[in-house]
C-alpha positions in Angstrom: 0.0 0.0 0.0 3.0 2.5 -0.2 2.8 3.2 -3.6 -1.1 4.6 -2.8 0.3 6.3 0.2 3.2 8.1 -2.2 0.3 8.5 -5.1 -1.7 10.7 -2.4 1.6 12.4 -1.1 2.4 13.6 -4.8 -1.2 14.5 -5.6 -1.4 16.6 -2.5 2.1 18.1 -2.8 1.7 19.0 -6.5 -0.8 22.0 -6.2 1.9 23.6 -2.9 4.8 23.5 -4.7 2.8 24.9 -8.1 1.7 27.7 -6.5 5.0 28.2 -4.6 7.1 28.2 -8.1 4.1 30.9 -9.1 5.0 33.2 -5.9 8.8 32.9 -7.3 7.5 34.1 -11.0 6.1 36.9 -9.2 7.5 40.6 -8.5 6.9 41.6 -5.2 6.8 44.9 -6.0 4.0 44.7 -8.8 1.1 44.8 -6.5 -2.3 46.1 -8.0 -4.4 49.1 -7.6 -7.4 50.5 -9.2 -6.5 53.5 -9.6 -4.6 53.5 -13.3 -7.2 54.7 -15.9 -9.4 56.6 -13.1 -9.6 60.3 -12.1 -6.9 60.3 -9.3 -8.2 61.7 -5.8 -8.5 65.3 -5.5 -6.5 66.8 -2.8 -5.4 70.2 -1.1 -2.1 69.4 1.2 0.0 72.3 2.6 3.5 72.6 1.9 6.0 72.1 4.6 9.4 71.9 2.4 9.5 74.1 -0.6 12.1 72.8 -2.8 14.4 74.8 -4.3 14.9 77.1 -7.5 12.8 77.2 -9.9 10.8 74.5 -8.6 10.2 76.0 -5.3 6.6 76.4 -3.3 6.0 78.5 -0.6 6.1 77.0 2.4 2.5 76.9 3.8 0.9 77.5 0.3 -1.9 75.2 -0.5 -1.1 73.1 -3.2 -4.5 71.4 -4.8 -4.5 68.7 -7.2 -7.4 70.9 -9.3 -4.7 73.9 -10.3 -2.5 71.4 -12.0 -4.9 70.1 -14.5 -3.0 70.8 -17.5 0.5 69.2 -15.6 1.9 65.8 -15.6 2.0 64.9 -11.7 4.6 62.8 -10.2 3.3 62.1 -6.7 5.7 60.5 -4.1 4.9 59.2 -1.1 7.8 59.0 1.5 8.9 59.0 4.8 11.6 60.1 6.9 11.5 56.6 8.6 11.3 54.9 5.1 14.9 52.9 4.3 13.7 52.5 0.7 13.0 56.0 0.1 16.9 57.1 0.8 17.4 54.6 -2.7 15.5 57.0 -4.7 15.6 60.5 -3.6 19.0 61.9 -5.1 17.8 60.6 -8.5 14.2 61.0 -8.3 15.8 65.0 -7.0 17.7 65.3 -10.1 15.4 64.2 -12.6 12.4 67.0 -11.4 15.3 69.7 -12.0 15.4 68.9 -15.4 12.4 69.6 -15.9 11.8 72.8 -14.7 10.1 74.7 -16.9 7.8 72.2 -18.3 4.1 71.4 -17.9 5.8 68.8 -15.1 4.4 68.9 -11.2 6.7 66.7 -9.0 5.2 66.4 -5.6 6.5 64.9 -1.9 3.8 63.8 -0.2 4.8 62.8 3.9 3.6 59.7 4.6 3.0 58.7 8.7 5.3 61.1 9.6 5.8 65.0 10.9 7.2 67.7 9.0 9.9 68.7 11.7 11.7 65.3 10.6 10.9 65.5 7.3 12.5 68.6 7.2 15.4 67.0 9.0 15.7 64.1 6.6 15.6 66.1 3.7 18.4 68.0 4.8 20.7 65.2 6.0 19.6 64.0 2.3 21.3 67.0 0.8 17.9 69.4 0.2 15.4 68.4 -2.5 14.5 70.1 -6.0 10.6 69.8 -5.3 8.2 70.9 -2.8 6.9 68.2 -0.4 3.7 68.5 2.3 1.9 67.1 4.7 -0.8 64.7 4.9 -2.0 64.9 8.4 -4.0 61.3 9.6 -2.6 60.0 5.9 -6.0 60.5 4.2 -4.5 61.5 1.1 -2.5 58.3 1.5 -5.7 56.1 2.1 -7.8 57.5 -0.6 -4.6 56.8 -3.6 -5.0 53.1 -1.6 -1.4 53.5 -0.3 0.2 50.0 0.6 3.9 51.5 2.1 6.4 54.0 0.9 7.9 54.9 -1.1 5.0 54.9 -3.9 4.8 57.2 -6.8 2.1 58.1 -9.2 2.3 58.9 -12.6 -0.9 61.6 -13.7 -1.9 62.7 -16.8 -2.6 66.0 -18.1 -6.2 65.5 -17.4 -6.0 64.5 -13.8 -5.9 60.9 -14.1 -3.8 58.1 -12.7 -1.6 56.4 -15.5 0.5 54.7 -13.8 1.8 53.7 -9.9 5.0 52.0 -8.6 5.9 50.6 -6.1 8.8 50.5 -4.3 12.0 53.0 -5.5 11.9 54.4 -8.8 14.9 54.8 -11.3 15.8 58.0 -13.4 15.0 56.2 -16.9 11.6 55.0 -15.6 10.6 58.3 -14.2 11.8 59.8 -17.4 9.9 57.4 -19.5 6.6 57.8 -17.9 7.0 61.6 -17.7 8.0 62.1 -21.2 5.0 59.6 -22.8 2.7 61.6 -20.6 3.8 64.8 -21.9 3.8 63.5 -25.4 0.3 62.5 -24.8 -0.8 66.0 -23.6 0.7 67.6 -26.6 -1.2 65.2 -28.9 -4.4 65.9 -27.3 -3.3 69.5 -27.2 -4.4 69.9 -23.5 -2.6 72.1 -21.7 -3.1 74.5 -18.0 -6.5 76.8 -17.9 -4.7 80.2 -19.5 -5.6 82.8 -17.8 -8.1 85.4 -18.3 -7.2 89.2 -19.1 -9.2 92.0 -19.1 -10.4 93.4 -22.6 -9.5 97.1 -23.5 -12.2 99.5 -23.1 -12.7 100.4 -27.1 -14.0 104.5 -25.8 -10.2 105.0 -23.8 -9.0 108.3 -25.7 -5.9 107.3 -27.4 -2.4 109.2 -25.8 -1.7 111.1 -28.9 -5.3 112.5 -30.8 -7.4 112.3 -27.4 -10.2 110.5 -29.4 -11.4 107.0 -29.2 -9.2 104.6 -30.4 
């Protein structure tokens, strides 16, 4: 009767290992959201850090998802207590600079953390290019269905999610997704809300004859 014992053995066995040489198949940092293809959450977060140069936000301004419509958005979600986020913030730094300039938003966005050491940790980091702020009691983070930091989503022109990683992020990545996104605005031809001047008031004497223009 051992072969019927070893029969039952293998047939149990067979479906463990199966799904444990799936797992091995699998990346572990390829985990699913609903987000891509969706209007991404609208938010309003104060700026604590405000980057530096060109890029730079005041601190304490208001920054509100609905006044980029018109910007690709890179939205990072980090933490000062975060080992993974030291991997990609000198390059993931770098990269915004060089696109200053551009219809590009890169945003930090503190994860389960305060500001004071965020400030801290982005200054024992060497500074940072882009603003970051807060996201008191991480609702920001629960309503883009955060998992951990660091995460970072990619938005379109138009305000919706196109893409999310997780886990550091590499230069040529960030540049890739950036630079589609941007392509894709340009094709669509959207672009910010311009804004609105006044018209000239046709009866205003002219300087020279003193009569209507």
């Amino acid at each position: 009767m051992n072969w019927k014992r070893a029969t039952i053995a293998a047939a149990t066995a067979a479906p463990v290992i199966g799904l444990f040489a799936w797992g091995l198949t699998r990346d572990p940092n390829n985990i699913p959201s609903p987000l891509p293809g969706r209007q991404a959450p609208a938010f309003a977060l104060a700026v604590f850090s405000p980057g530096q140069g060109g890029l730079m936000r005041p601190v304490g301004e208001t920054m509100r998802l609905s006044d980029l419509r018109g910007k690709v958005v890179v939205l990072n979600f980090w933490a000062s207590w975060c080992l993974a986020c030291r991997d990609e913030h000198s390059a993931l730094s770098q990269v915004a600079q060089t696109y200053e300039g551009k219809p590009v938003q890169f945003l930090g966005v503190l994860y389960n953390d305060v500001p004071d050491k965020g400030r801290a940790w982005i200054s024992e980091m060497g500074g940072q290019s882009y603003p970051s702020v807060d996201d008191p009691g991480a609702r920001v983070a629960i309503d883009y269905g955060l998992y951990g930091v660091p995460e970072t989503f990619f938005l379109d022109a138009n305000g919706r999610v196109a893409f999310k990683n997780t886990g550091p992020v590499s230069p040529g990545m960030v540049r890739l997704k950036v630079d589609s996104l941007m392509a894709a605005a340009q094709a669509a031809n959207v672009s910010a809300p311009a804004v609105a001047t006044p018209a000239k008031d046709s009866s205003t004497p002219n300087a020279k004859t003193g009569s209507p223009k």
